[in-house]
N, C-alpha and C positions, 0 to 999 in steps of 0.2 A: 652224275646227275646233270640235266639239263633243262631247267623247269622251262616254262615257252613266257614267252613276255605278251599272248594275246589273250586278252581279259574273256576273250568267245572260247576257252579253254578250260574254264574255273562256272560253277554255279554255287548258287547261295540256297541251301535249303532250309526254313523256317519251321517243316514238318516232321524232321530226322526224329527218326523212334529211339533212338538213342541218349537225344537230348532235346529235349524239352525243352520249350521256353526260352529258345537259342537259335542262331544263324551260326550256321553248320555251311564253311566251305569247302567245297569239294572239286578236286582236278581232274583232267578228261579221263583219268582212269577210274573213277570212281572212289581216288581215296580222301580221306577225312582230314583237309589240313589244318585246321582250325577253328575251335567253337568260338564265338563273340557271343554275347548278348545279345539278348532281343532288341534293345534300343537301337545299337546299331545298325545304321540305312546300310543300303546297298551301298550306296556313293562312297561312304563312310571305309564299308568292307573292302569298300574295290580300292580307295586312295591308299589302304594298309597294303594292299597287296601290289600296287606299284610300286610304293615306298618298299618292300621287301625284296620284288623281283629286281629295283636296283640296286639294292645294296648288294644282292647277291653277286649281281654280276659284275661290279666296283669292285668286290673281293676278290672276285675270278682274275679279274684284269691286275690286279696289285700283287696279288699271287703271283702272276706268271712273271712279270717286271721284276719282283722278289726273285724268283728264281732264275731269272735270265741272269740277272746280275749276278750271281752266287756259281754260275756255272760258268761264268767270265771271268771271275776272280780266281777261281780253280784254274781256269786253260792259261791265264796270264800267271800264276805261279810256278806251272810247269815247264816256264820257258826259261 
C-alpha cells in the first residue's frame, strides 16, 4: 500500500447513495475510506486525513529503522 499524500487525490461526497446524511470520502480509485458525519466540514475531513496520511507514514518510517536494526543485530551475531 502506498496512499499519495495529495489532498487533489481524495473527494468528499455528501450525496453517496449508500449513506446518507454523511460525508463519504473517497480515493482516486473510487474507494470508500471513510463515512464522517454530516457536520463535518471539508477542512475538518481533510485535517483527519493529513493527520492519517502522517501517521501512516511515521509508522512506515519506524518500521523500516525497526527492522534495519533487527537485521544488524542478526549480521553482528553471526560474526
Amino acid at each position: 500500500m502506498n496512499p499519495s499524500k495529495n489532498r487533489n487525490d481524495f473527494r468528499i461526497d455528501r450525496n453517496h447513495p449508500d449513506y446518507p446524511q454523511s460525508a463519504v470520502l473517497i480515493d482516486h480509485d473510487g474507494n470508500t475510506l471513510y463515512r464522517f458525519d454530516k457536520d463535518w466540514t471539508d477542512d475538518h475531513i481533510f485535517e483527519a486525513l493529513d493527520f492519517a496520511i502522517k501517521s501512516y507514514f511515521i509508522g512506515v518510517r519506524l518500521g523500516r529503522e525497526k527492522m534495519a536494526k533487527e537485521i544488524r543485530q542478526i549480521l553482528d551475531a553471526r560474526q
